[in-house]
C-alpha positions as CSV (number, residue, x, y, z in Angstrom):
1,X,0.0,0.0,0.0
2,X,1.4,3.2,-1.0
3,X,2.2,5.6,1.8
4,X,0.4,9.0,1.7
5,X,2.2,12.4,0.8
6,X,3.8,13.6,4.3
7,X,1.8,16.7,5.0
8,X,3.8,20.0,6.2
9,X,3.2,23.4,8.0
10,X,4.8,26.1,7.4
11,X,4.3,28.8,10.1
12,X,6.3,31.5,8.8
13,X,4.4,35.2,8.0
14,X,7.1,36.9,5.9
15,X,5.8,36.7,2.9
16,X,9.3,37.0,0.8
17,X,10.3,34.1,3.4
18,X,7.6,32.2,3.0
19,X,7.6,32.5,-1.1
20,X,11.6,31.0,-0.7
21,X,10.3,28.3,1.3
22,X,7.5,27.4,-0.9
23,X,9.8,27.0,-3.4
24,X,12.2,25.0,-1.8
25,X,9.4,22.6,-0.6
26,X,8.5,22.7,-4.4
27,X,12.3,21.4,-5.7
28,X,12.1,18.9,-3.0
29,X,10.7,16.6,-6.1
30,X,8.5,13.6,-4.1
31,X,5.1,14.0,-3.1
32,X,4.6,16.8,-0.4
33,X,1.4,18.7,0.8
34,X,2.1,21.7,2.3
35,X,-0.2,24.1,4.2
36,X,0.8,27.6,5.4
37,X,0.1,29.4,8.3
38,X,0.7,33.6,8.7
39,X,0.3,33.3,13.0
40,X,0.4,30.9,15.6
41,X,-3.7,31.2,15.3
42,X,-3.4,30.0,11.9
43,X,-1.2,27.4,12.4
44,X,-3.5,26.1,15.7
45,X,-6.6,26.1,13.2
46,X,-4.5,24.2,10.8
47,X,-3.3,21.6,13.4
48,X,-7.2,21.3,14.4
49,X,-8.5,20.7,10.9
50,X,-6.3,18.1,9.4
51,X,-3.6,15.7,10.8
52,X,0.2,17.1,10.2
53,X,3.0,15.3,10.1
54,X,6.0,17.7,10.3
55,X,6.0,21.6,11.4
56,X,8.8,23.7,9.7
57,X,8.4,27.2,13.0
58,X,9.8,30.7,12.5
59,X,10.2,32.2,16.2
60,X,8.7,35.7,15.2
61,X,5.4,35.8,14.5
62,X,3.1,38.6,15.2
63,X,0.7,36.4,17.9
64,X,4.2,34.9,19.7
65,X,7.4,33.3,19.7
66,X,7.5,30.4,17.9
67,X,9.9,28.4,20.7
68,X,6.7,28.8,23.4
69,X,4.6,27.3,20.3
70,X,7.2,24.7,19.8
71,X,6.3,24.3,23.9
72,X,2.4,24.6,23.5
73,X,3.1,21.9,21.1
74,X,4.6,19.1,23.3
75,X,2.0,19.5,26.3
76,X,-0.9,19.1,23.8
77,X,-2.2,15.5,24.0
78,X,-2.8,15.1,20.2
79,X,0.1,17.6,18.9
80,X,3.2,16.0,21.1
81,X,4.4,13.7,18.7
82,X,4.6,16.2,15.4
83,X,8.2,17.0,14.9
84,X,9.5,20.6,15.1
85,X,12.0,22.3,12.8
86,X,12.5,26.0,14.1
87,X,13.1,28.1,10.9
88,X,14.8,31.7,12.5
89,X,16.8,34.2,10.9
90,X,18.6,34.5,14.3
91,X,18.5,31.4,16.8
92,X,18.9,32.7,19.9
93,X,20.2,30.3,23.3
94,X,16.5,31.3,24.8
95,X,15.3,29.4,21.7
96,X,17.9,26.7,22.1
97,X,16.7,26.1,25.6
98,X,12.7,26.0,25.3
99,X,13.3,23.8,22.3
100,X,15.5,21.2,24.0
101,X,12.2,21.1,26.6
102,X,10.0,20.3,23.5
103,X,9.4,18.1,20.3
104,X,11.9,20.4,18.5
105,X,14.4,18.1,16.4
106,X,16.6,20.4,14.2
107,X,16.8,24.4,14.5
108,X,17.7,26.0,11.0
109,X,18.8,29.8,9.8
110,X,16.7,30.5,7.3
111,X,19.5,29.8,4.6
112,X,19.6,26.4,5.6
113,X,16.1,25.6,4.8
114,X,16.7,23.7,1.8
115,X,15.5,20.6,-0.4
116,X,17.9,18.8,0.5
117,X,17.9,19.0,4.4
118,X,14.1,19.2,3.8
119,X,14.8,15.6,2.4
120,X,17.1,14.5,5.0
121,X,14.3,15.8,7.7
122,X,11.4,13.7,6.6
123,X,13.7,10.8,6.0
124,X,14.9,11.3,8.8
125,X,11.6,10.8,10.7
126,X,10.3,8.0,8.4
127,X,7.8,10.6,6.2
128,X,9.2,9.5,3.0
129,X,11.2,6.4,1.3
């Protein structure tokens, strides 16, 4: 049986950022569905409308730091096992910190975000072949 695309949120609400991501995600080449979220509101309703199966975080938003998200995250019963990537132009030890106490698995600078450590990522955590 054919495993389903891996389904990724973007939470990001640059809008030049979030058009380099998109196409990233886009040269990644293998089945992906990706949904994008401008605030940590949007990316709640996302996470309450359909199952996700990988976040990629910025840690500005307008509503909140995405690190206290990436927190909010692991306490919530049905969210706790989604892995984290926090996606910052400037990771900060703070951030280090709260996402060491969370489901956080890789922080990247925004030039790191890549299809190929997108790739590695989802391998990585068994999204894709």
């Amino acid at each position: 049986m054919p495993q389903s695309a891996p389904t990724c949120l973007v939470v990001e609400d640059t809008v030049f950022d979030r058009m380099i991501m998109e196409r990233k995600l886009a040269a990644y080449g293998q089945p992906l569905e990706v949904r994008y979220a401008g605030s940590l509101a949007e990316a709640r309703n996302c996470l309450y409308e359909m199952p996700i199966s990988i976040i990629f975080l910025d840690n500005s938003l307008p509503d909140g730091k995405g690190a206290n998200f990436a927190l909010e995250l692991a306490a919530h019963r049905s969210w706790s096992e989604i892995p984290v990537v926090m996606v910052s132009d400037w990771p900060s030890p703070f951030m280090q910190a709260k996402a060491n106490a969370s489901n956080v698995i890789a922080i990247w600078t925004k030039t790191e975000f890549t299809a190929i450590t997108v790739a590695e990522v989802l391998k990585s955590r068994g999204l894709t072949a």
